[in-house]
N, C-alpha and C positions, 0 to 999 in steps of 0.2 A: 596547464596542458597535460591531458592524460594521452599517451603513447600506448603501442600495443602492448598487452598484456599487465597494463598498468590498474592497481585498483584501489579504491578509497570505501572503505566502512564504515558507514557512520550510525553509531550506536545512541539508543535513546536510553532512559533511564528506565530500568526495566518495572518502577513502582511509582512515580511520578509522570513518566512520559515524557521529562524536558530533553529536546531534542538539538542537536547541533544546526547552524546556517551557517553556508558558504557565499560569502559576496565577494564579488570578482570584477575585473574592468570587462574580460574576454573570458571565455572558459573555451575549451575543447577537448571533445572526449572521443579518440580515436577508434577504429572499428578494434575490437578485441580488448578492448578495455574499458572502465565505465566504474558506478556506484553501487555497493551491493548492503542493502540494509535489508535482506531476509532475516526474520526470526530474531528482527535486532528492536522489537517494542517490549510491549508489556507481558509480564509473566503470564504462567498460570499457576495453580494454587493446588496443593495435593487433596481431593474428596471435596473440593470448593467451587464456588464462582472465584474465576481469574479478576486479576488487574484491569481496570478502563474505565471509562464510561459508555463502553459497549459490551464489554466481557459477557461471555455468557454465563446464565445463569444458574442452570440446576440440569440434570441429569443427560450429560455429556454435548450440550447445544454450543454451536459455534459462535465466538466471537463476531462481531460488527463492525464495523466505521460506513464507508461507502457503502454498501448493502447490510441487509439485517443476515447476522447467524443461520446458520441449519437448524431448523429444531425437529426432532419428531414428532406425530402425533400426541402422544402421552404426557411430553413436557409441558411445561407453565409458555416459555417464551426464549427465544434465542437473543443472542448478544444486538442490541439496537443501532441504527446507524444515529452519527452523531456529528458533529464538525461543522465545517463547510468547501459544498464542492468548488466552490469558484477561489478558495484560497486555505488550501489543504494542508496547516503547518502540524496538525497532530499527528499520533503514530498509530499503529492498530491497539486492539483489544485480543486479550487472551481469550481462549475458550475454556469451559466448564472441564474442571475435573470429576472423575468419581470409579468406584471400583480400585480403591487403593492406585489411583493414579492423577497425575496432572495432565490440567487442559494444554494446550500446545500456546505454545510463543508466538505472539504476534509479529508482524512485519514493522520499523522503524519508519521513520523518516527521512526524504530527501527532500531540501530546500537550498535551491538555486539563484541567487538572485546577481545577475552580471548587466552593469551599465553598458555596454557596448554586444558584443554579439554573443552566442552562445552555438555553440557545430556538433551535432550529436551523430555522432557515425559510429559508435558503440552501444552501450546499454546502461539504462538506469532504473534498479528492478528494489524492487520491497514488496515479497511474499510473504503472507502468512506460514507459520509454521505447521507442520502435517500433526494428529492427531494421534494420541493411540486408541485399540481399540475401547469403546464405551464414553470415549470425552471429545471434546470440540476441536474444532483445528482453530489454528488464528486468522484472524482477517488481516488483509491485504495493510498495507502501511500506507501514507501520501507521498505522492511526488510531487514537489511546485515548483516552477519556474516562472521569472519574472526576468526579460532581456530586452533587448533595441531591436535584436534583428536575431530569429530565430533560423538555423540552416542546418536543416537535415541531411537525409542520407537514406536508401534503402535498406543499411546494415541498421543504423538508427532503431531502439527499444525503448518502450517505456512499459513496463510492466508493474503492479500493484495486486495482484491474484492474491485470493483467501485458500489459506492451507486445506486440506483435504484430508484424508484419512490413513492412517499411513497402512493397515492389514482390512482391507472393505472384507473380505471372504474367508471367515462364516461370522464375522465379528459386526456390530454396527455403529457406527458414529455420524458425526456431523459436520459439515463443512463450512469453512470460516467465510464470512461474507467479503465479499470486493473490496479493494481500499478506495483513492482518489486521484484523479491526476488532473492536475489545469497548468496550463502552458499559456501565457499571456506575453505577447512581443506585438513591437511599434508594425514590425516587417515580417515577411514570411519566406524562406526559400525551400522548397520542400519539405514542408513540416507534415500538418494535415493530411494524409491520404498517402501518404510517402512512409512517414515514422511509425513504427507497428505500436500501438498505444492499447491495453487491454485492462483491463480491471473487473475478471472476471469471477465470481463464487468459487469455493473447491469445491469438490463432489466427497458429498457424505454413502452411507450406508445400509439400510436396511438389513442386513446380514446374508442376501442373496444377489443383491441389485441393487444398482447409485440410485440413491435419495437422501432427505433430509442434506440438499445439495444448499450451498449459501447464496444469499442475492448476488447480484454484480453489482459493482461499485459504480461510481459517475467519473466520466474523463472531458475536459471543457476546455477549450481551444479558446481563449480570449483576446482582442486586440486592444493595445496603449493607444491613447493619445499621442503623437508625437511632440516631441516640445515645440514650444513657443517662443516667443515673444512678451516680455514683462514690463509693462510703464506704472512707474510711481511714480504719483504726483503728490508733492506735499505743498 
């Protein structure tokens, strides 16, 4: 039970990715309180391609996971989407450094898995990290959930955004692509269309005007089987 203003971090390993799970009978996350794994994935690398298997890769391109990197015209290729959207336990990817500087820190992961219900009236967010200028932002991190009986709220967030650029004017960069979010439960009680769910690209640079903006991620609402009934017969 998260109460207001209560909060939990759950930090990945900023060079391998291995990320924390939480399994639970019940969980609840009261309004004003919730998960926060911004800027909590994979590095990025000083005049380099960052940490992932989406990181991006050469001249300031944004990181990946759910949507591909910002890249500019002129680059090879931004950070690639990679994972899966229907069961999203990775973390983001960093984005490209250069100009004596590092790409921006990817978003972590959150992984939920509670046998009975799960009550989200607060927020559970993993942002990519913002950029500086000439280098990638990070992309968005995954949020998973697997419960019995899923029960929102109109306060209810699930957020996954790809960093953005932290100074767009006069300077230019790139925007880290979407993370993931899939939420799979037996039951629903204002989940869907209720819970504000986004996993959208950051907005990169051009050095006058937003571009080299990063994909949006994928967010997938799936439903359990309910249990059953088991006969062995020997």
């Amino acid at each position: 039970f998260l109460g207001s203003n209560c909060w939990i971090y759950p930090v990945s390993d900023p060079v391998n990715g291995g990320s924390p799970r939480f399994e639970t009978k019940h969980m609840t996350v009261s309004a004003g309180a919730g998960m926060n794994a911004d800027s909590a994935g994979l590095i990025g690398r000083y005049n380099a391609a960052g940490y992932g298997p989406g990181a991006g890769m050469a001249n300031g391109t944004g990181g990946g996971y759910g949507g591909q990197g910002g890249l500019p015209p002129f680059s090879g290729a931004g950070g690639t989407p990679y994972g899966s959207s229907n069961a999203p336990v990775d973390c983001g990817s960093a984005g490209a450094g250069q100009n004596n500087a590092s790409g921006a820190k990817a978003a972590g992961s959150i992984q939920i898995v509670a046998s009975g219900d799960m009550r989200l009236e607060g927020t559970l967010r993993a942002v990519g990290g913002d950029g500086p200028p000439y280098c990638g932002g990070g992309s968005g991190g995954g949020i998973y959930i697997t419960c019995k009986k899923f029960i929102g709220a109109p306060s209810g967030a699930l957020i996954a955004n790809g960093g953005a650029l932290q100074m767009p004017i006069p300077y230019w960069g790139c925007g880290g692509g979407g993370g993931r979010i899939a939420v799979w439960r037996v039951t629903d009680i204002n989940g869907r269309g209720v819970v504000t769910a986004t996993a959208t690209g950051g907005v990169g640079s051009d050095g006058a005007a937003p571009a080299y903006n990063g994909a949006d991620g994928t967010i997938v609402w799936g439903w359990l089987r309910p249990g059953g009934t088991v006969l062995l017969v020997q």
